[in-house]
C-alpha positions in Angstrom: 87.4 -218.2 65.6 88.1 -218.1 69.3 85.6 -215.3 69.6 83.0 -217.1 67.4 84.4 -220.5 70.3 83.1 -217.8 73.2 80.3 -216.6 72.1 78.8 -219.9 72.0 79.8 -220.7 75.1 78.2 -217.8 76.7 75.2 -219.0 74.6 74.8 -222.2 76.0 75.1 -220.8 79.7 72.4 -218.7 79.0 70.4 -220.9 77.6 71.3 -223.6 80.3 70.3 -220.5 83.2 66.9 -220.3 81.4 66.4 -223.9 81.7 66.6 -224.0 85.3 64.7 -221.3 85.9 61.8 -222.8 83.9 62.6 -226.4 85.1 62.2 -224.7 89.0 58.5 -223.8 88.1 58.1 -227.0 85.7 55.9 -229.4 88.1 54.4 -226.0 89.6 53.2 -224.5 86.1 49.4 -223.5 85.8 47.7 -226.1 83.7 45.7 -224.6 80.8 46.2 -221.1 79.0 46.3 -217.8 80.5 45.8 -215.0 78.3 47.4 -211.4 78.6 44.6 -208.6 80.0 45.1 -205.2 81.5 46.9 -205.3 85.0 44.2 -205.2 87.5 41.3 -206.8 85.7 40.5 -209.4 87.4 38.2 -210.6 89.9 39.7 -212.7 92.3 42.6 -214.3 93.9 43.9 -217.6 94.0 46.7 -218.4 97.0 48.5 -221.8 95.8 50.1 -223.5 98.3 53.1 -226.3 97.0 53.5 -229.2 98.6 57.5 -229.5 98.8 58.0 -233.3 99.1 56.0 -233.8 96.1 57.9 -231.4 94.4 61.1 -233.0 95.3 60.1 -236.5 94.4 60.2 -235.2 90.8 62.5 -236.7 89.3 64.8 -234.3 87.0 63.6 -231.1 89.2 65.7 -228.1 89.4 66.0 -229.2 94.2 66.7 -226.6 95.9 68.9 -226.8 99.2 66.5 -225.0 100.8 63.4 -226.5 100.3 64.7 -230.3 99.3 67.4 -231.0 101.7 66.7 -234.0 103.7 66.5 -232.5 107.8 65.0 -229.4 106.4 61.3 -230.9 107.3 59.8 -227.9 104.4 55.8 -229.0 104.0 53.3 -226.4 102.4 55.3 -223.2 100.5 53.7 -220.7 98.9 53.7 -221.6 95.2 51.9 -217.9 94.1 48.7 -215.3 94.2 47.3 -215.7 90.9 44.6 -213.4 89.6 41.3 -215.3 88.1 38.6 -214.5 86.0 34.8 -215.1 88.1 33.4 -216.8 84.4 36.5 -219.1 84.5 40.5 -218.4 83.4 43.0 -216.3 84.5 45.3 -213.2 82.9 48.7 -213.8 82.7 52.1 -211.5 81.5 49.9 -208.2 81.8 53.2 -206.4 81.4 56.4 -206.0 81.0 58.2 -207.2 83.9 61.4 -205.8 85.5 63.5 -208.5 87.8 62.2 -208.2 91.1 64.7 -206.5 93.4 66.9 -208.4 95.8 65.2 -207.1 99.2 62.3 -208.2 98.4 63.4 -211.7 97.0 64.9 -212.2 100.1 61.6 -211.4 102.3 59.9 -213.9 100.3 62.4 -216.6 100.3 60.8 -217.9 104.2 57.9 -218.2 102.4 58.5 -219.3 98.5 62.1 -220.9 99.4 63.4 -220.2 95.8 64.5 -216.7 94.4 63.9 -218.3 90.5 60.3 -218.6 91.8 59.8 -215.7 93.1 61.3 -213.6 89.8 58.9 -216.4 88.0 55.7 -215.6 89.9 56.1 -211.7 89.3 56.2 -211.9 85.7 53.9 -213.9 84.8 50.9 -213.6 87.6 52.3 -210.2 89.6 52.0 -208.4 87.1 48.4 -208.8 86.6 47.5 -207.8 89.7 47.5 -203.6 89.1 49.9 -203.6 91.9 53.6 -202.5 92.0 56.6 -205.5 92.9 56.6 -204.3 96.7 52.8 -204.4 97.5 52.1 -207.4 95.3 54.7 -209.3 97.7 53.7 -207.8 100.5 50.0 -208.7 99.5 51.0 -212.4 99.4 52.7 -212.7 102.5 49.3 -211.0 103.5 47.5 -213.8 101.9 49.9 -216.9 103.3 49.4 -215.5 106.5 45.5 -215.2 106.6 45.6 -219.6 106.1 46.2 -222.2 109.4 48.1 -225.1 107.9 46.5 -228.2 109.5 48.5 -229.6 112.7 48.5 -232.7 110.7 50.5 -231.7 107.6 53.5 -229.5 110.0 55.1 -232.9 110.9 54.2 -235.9 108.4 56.8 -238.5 108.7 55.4 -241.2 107.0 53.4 -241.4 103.3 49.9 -241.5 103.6 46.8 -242.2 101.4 44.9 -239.1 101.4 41.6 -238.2 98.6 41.6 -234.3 97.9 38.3 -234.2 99.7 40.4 -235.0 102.8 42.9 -232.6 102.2 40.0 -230.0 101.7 38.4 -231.1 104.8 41.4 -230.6 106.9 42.1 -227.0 105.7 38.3 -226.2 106.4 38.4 -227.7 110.0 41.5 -225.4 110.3 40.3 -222.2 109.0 36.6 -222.6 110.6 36.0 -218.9 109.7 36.1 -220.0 106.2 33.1 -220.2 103.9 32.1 -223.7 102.1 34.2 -224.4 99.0 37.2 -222.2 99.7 39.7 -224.9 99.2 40.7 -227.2 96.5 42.9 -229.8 96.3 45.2 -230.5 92.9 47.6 -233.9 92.7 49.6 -235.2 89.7 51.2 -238.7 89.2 49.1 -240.2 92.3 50.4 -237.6 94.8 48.8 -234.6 96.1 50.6 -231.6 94.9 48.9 -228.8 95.7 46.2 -226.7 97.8 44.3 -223.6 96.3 42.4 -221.2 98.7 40.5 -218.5 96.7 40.4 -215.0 98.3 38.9 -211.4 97.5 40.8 -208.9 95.8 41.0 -208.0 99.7 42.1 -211.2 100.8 38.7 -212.1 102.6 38.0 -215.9 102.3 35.1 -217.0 99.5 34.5 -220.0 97.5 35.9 -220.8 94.3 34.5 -220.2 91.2 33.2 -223.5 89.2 36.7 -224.0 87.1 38.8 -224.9 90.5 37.9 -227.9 90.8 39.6 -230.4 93.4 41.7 -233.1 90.9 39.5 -236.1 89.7 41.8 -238.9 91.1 40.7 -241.0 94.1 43.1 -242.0 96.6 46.6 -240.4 96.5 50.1 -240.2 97.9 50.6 -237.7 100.3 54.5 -237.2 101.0 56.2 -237.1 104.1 58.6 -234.0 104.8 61.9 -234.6 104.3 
């Protein structure tokens, strides 16, 4: 009986582990289906960037220290580098993924603030990219540092009313370089949540395909940094 008594225990903090994990990515998961394709097929990329404070207004998120702690002033993170489909969609779980190693969780956490993330972002988006864990990492940081976050976003201290067409705007006046219609602007629950840049397989800027869209909704929250 007392082994039956353990064993469920061990259960339930399993189960409770695997909550979190999913609950970390919850807000951040990719709306709509991907569907499973050979690792490499694909034909571009897609560089989300989070923004934290709307993350951490959710209420019931899994907060991490890092990236929720009031002082710790966290704005855009990289959220992943997902591979799309040109005709629309993306692939995702190309494979069977092995837990990515500690070194390199902990040259991504400046970057993607939470380990759970990181491990999250492997298996189901990495792994389509054809690459091993190392270079598919190192390829992000590659991609996170090829974007200028606007000057006006690093220190927000106050809320502000914002449409995704300003967002985009502001991205584009900061990455001049950049071709038309390289950014895109997502929001949820009247807050802007999210910026997508679309990139070659080599990381050059280009513009989106027709299925990233910027969000339908008008006016919207932008948080300040905590």
């Amino acid at each position: 009986m007392a082994d039956m008594k353990n064993w469920i225990i061990a259960l339930l903090i399993v189960l409770v582990a695997a909550g979190g994990a999913d609950g970390r990515s919850h807000k951040r998961s990719r709306k709509g289906g991907g569907s499973s394709s050979t690792p490499g097929q694909f034909d571009y990329y897609l560089l989300s960037l989070s923004w934290a404070p709307d993350f951490c207004d959710l209420k019931g998120s899994a907060r991490s220290s890092r990236e929720c702690a009031t002082g710790n002033h966290v704005g855009f993170i990289v959220h992943g580098l997902w591979p799309q489909f040109e005709r629309g969609g993306y692939p995702k779980q190309c494979a069977p993924a092995s837990p990515v190693a500690s070194d390199i969780v902990t040259r991504m956490l400046p970057l993607m603030m939470d380990a759970g993330l990181v491990q999250h972002e492997w298996a189901d988006h990495g792994t389509c990219s054809g690459l091993d864990t190392s270079t598919y990492f190192d390829t992000v940081r590659k991609a996170a540092a090829a974007v200028t976050i606007p000057s006006d976003y690093k220190n927000l201290n106050q809320a502000i009313q914002v449409s995704p067409g300003d967002v985009d705007g502001k991205f584009a006046a900061a990455n001049t370089s950049f071709p038309q219609n390289t950014f895109r602007t997502a929001c949820g629950s009247g807050e802007i949540s999210e910026v997508h840049v679309c990139l070659t397989k080599d990381l050059k800027p280009r513009a989106c395909a027709v299925d990233v869209q910027d969000c339908s909704a008008g006016q919207q929250r932008m948080l300040p940094l905590r």
